[in-house]
MIVEX-133379 format. One record per residue (C-alpha): residue number from 0; residue in three letters; x, z, y. Coordinates in steps of 0.2 Angstrom, whole numbers. Layout:
# MIVEX-133379
REC   n res  east    up north
REC NUM ALA     X     Z     Y
...
This chain:
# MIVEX-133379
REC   n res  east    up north
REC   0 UNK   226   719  -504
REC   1 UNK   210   725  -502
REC   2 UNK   201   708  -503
REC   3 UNK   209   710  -521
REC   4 UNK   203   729  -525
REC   5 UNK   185   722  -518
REC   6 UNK   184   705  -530
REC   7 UNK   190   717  -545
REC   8 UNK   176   728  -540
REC   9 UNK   164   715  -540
REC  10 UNK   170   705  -556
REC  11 UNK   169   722  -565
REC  12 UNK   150   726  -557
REC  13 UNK   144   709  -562
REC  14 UNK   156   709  -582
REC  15 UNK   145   725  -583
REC  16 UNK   128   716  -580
REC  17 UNK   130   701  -586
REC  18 UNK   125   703  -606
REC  19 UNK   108   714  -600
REC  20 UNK    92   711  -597
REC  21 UNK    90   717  -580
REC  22 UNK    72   720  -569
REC  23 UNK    72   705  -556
REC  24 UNK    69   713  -539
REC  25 UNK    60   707  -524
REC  26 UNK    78   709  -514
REC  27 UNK    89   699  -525
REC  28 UNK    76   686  -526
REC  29 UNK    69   682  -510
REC  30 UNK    75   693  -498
REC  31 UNK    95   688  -499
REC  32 UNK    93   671  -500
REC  33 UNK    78   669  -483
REC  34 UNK    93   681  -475
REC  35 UNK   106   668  -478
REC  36 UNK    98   654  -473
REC  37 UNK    92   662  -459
REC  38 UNK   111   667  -454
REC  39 UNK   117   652  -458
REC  40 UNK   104   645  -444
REC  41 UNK   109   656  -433
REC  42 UNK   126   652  -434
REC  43 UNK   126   633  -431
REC  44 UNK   114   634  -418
REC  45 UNK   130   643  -408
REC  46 UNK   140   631  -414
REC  47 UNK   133   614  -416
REC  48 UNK   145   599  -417
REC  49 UNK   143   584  -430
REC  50 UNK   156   591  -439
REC  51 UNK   149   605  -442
REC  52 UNK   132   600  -449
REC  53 UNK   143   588  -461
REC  54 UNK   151   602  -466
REC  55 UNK   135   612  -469
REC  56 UNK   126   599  -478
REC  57 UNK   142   599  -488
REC  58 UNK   139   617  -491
REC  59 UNK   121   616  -495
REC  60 UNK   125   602  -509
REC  61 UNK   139   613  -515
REC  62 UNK   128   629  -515
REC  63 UNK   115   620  -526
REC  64 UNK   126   612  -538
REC  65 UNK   132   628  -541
REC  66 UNK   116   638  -542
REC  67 UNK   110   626  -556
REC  68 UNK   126   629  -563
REC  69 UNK   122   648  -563
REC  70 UNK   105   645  -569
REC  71 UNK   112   636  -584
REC  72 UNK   108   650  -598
REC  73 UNK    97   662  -591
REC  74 UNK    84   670  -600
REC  75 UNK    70   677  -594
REC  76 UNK    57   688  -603
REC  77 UNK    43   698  -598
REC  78 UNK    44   715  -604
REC  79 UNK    29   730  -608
REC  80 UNK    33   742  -594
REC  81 UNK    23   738  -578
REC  82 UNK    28   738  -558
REC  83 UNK    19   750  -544
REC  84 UNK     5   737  -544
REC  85 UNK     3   737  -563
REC  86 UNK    10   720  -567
REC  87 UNK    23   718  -581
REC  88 UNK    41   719  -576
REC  89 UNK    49   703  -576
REC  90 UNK    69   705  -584
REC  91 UNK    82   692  -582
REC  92 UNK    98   689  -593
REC  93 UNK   108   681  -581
REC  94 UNK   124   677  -591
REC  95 UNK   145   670  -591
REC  96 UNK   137   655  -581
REC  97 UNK   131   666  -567
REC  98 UNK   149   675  -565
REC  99 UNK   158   658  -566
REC 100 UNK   147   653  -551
REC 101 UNK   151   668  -543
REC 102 UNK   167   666  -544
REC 103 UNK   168   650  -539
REC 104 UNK   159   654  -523
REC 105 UNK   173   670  -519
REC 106 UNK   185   656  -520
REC 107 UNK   176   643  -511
REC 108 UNK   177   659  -496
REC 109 UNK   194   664  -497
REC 110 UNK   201   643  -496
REC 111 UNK   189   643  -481
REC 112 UNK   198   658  -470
């Protein structure tokens, strides 16, 4: 039930975003993805087998169908407010093709448990 509560949550945060232009940030950009992989290292190197680097190749190829899915319809434009170092902040529209693969990948996690 509180899977349930949480994925409402986080479907309503993203419905919320998803029609705005919003300031791409150094965190959701670079620092989430190097995290990820770095985890995701980490976590075959305790468990390494044949089956699970099939698996994970399987993931990788999964993951990057979908992020091109995701990437689909965004639009990007650099907009007249500047950052701390005086460049121009860069704004994303990340749209319904974003949420879909979002989506997708919430379901790809709860069949995997």
């Amino acid at each position: 039930m509180g899977l349930w509560i949480f994925l409402i949550i986080l479907i309503y945060s993203f419905l919320k975003t998803t029609g705005e232009y919003e300031t791409a940030t150094r965190l959701s950009l670079i620092i989430i993805p190097l995290y990820s992989a770095i985890m995701m290292i980490l976590g075959i190197g305790q468990n390494f087998t044949p089956l699970t680097m099939l698996v994970t190749l399987l993931l990788i190829l999964v993951g990057i169908a979908i992020g091109l899915f995701q990437t689909r319809n965004v639009k990007v434009k650099i907009s007249n407010e500047k950052d701390k170092q005086g460049l121009p902040k860069v704004k994303i529209k990340r749209g319904w093709y974003y949420l879909l693969g979002w989506i997708i990948i919430f379901i790809i996690g709860i069949l995997e448990f």
